[in-house]
C-alpha positions in Angstrom: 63.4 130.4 -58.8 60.5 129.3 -58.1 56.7 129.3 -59.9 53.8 130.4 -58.0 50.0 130.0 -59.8 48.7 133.2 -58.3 44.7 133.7 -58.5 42.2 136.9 -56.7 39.6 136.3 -53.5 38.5 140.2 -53.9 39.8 142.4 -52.9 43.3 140.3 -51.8 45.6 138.4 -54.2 46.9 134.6 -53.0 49.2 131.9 -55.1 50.0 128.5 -54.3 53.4 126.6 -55.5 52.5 126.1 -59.3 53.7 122.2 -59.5 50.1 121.4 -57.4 48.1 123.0 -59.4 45.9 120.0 -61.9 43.6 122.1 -64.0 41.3 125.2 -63.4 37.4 124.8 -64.5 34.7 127.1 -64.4 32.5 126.8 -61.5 29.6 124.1 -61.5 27.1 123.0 -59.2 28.3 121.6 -56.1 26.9 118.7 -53.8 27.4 119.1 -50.1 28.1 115.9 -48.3 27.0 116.0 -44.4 30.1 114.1 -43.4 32.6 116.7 -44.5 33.8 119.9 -42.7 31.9 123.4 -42.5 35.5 124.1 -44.8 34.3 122.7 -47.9 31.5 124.1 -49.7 30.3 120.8 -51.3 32.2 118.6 -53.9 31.6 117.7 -57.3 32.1 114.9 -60.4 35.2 115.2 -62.4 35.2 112.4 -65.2 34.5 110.0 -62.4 35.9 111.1 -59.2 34.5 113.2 -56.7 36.2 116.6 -56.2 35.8 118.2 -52.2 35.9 122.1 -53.2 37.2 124.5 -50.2 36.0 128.1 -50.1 39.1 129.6 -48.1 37.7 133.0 -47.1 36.1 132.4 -43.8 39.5 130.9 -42.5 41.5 134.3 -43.5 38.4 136.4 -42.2 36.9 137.2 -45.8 33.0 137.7 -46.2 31.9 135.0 -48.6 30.0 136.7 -51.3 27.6 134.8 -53.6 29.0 132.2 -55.8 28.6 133.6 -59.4 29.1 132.2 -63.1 32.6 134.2 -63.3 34.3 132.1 -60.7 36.4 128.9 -61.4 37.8 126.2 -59.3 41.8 125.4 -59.2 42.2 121.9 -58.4 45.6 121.3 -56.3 46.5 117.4 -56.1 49.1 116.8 -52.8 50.3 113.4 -52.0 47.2 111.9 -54.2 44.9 113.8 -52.2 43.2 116.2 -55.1 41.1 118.9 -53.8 39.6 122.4 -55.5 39.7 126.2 -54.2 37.0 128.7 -55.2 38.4 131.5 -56.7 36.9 134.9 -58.3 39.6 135.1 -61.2 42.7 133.8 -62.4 45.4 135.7 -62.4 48.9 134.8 -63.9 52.1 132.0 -63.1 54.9 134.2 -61.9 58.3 133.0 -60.4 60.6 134.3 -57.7 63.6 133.2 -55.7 62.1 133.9 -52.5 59.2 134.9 -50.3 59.3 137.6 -47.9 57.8 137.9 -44.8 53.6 138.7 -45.3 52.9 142.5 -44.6 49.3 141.7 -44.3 48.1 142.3 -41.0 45.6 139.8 -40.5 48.6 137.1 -41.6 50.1 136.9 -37.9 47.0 136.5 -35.8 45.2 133.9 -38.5 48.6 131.7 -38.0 49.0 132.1 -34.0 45.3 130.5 -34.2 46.9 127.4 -36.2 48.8 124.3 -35.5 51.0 125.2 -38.9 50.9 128.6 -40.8 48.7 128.5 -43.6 49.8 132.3 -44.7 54.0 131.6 -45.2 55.0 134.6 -47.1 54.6 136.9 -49.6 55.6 138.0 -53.4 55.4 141.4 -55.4 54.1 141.3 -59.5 53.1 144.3 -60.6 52.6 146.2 -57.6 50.5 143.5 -56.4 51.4 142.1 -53.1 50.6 137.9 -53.5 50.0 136.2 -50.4 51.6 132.5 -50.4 49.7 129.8 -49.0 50.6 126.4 -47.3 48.2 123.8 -49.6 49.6 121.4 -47.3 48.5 122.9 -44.2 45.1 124.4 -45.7 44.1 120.9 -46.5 45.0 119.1 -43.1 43.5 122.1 -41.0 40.5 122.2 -43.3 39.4 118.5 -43.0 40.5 118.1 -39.6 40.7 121.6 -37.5 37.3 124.4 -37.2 38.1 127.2 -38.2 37.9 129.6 -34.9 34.1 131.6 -35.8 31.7 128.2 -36.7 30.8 129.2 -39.8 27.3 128.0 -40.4 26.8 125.1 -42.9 24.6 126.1 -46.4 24.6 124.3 -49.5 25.7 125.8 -52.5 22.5 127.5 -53.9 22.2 128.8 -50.6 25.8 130.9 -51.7 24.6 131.0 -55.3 23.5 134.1 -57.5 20.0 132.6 -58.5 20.8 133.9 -62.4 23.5 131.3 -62.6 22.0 127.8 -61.5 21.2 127.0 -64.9 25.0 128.0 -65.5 25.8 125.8 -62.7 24.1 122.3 -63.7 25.1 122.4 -66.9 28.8 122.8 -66.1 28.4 120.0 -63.5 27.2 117.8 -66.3 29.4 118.7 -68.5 32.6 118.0 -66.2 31.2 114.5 -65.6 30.0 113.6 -68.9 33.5 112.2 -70.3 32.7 109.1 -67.6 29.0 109.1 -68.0 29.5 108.4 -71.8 30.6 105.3 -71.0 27.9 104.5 -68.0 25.1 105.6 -70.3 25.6 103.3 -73.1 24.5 104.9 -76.0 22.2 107.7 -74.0 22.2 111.1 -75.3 22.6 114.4 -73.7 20.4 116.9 -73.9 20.0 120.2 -72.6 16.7 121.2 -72.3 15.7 124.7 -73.1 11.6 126.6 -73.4 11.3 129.1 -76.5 7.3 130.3 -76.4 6.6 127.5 -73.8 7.9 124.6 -76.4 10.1 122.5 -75.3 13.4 121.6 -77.2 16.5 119.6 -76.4 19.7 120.2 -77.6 23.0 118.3 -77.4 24.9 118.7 -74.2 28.0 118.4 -76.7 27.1 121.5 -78.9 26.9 123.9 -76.2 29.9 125.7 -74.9 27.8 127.3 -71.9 24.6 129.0 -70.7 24.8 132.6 -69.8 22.9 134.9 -68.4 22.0 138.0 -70.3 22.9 141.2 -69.5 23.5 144.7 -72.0 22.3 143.9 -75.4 24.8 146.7 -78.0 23.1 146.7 -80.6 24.6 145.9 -84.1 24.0 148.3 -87.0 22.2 147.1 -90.6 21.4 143.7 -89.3 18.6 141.5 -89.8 16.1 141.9 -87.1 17.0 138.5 -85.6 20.4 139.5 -84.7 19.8 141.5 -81.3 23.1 142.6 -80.8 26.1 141.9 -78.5 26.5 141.1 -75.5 29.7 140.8 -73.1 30.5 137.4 -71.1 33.4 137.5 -69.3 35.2 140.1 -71.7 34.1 138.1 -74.9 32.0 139.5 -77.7 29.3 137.6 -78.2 26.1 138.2 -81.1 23.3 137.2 -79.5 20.2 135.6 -82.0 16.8 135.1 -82.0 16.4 132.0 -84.1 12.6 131.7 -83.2 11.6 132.7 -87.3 13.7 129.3 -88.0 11.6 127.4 -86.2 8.8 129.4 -87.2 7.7 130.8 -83.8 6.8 134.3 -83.2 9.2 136.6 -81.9 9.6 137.3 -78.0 11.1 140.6 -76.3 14.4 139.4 -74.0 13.5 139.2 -70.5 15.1 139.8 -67.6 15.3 135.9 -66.9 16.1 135.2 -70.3 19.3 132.8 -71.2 21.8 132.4 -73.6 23.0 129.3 -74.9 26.5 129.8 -76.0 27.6 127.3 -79.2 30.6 125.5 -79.8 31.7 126.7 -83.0 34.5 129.4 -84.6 36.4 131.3 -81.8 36.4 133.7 -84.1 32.7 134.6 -84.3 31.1 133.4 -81.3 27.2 132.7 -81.4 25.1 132.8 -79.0 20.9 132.1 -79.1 18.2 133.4 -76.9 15.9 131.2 -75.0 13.5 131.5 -72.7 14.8 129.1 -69.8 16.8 126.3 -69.2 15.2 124.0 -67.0 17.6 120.9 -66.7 20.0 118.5 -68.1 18.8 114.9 -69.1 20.2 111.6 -70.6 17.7 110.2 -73.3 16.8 106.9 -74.9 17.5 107.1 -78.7 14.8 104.8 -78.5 12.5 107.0 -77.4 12.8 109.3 -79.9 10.5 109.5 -82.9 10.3 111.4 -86.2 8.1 114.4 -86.5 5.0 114.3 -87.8 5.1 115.3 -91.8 3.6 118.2 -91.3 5.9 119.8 -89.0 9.1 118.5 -90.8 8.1 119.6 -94.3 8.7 123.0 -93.0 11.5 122.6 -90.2 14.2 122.5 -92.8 15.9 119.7 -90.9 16.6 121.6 -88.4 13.6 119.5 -86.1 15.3 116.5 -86.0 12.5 114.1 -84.0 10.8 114.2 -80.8 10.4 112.1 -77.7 8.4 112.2 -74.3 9.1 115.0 -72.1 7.5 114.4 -68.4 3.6 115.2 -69.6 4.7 117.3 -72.9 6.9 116.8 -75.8 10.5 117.5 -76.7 11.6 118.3 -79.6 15.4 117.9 -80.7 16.5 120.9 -82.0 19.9 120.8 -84.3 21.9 123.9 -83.5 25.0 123.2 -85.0 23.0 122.7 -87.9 21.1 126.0 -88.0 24.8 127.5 -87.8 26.1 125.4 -90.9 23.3 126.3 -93.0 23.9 130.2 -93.3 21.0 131.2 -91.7 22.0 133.4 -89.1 24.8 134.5 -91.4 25.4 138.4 -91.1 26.2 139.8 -94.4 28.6 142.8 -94.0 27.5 143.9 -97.4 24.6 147.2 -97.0 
């Protein structure tokens, strides 16, 4: 038996040979390099090293649709050489004892095009038929062979739903930050997010994701701060305005509006509204300064300084703090 990792490119189903498969992370932004192939979509920064990402469609004849929050990278290593594959979704390790010949039609003419077979066979699960591919092969041809239609070069917001750059960046960050720590010598990360067109920074290692904001179910006898639920990725999450905390008026959701998604309980996952999310930057604790008296007799510690921001001023905003303290508790009693 053997065990294949088996993950979707709508509408078709693929798997590679499981034992090649490192890890599987969301996608983030990606850098295109001009010195690689029209193959590879652009790389990115994984604790250190660069990662070249492969988007396999145009090779197997598949319309490249734009890149969205929802899809993930599987990084494959093969003799040392690690490499990722955009994917739409992950789909289950299943085992077999052996591959039959590919029923797919287009199969047989992509691999007479080839110098080795990148399509080598197929498995059933669950009335799925799984195509197999040849990593191997893929990553040779890919680096060293055009594929037969030139496929013309972009970079990866060209390919990218607009919603999800914010998404994007912050994941790229994220990935990277476990070497940056190190680099930045005692910097801080912050996320920087607009609520009433103030600026606040949060820390990079509070926040579980940015999300863009879709149907809002409302949630019945709740405080008029809790806006409901929303749906990322087949999660419940209870979106919050938090904007009376910080004692700024409320604002209607917008159809640009973000949510930043907190690291917390698994169990009740949080989420708060914000206007936008303009970037991610690495800050001097230096440079940051208390708040004037006025403004942190009433901030409840929640405001926990400020520093320069471009021609404005940031504020650091402690959101794992405004969780701790109860405030956006819902009480179930009515």
């Amino acid at each position: 038996m053997k065990n294949y990792f088996v993950f979707g490119l709508k509408p078709f189903y693929y798997a590679v040979s499981a034992n090649l498969v490192q890890e599987v992370v969301n996608l983030p932004e990606l850098t295109l390099l001009s010195t690689v192939s029209a193959d590879v979509v652009g790389v990115f920064d994984l604790r250190g090293s660069l990662i070249p990402v492969l988007d396999v469609r145009p090779r197997f004849r598949q319309a490249c649709q734009a890149y969205q929050a929802s899809d993930c990278i599987v990084v494959l290593a093969i003799d040392e050489q690690v490499f990722g594959l955009i994917v739409n979704e992950i789909y289950d390790v299943c085992s077999a004892d052996s591959q039959q010949d590919n029923p797919l039609l287009f199969a047989a003419s992509i691999n007479a095009e080839l110098p080795e077979p990148l399509l080598i066979g197929s498995i059933t699960k669950d009335e799925k038929v799984i195509t197999v591919l040849n990593a191997a092969a893929l990553l040779q041809q890919a680096f060293f062979t055009a594929p037969t239609e030139a496929i013309e070069r972009q970079d990866f917001y060209s390919r990218a739903h607009p919603n999800d750059h914010a998404v994007f960046a912050l994941r790229a960050e994220k990935l990277k930050w476990r070497e940056q720590r190190d680099d930045a010598s005692g910097y801080l990360a912050l996320a920087v997010v607009v609520l009433n067109g103030e600026y606040f920074g949060v820390d990079l290692l509070a926040v579980r994701e940015f999300a863009n904001i879709g149907d809002i179910v409302p949630i019945p006898c709740t405080p008029a701060y809790v806006l409901g639920c929303i749906n990322l990725r087949g999660n419940v999450i209870t979106l919050i305005d938090m904007r009376h905390i910080i004692h700024l008026p409320p604002q209607p959701v917008q159809a640009d509006s973000k949510a930043v998604v907190i690291n917390g309980n698994d169990d009740f996952a949080v989420a708060l509204l914000v206007d936008n999310v303009p970037e991610v930057i690495y800050a001097d604790p230096a440079a940051i300064t208390p708040l004037p008296s006025a403004v942190a007799s009433v901030s409840g510690d929640y405001l926990t300084g400020e520093m320069p921001y471009q021609d404005k001023l940031l504020t650091l905003l402690d959101l794992k703090l405004i969780l701790a303290k109860g405030e956006l508790v819902i009480d179930d009693e009515v």
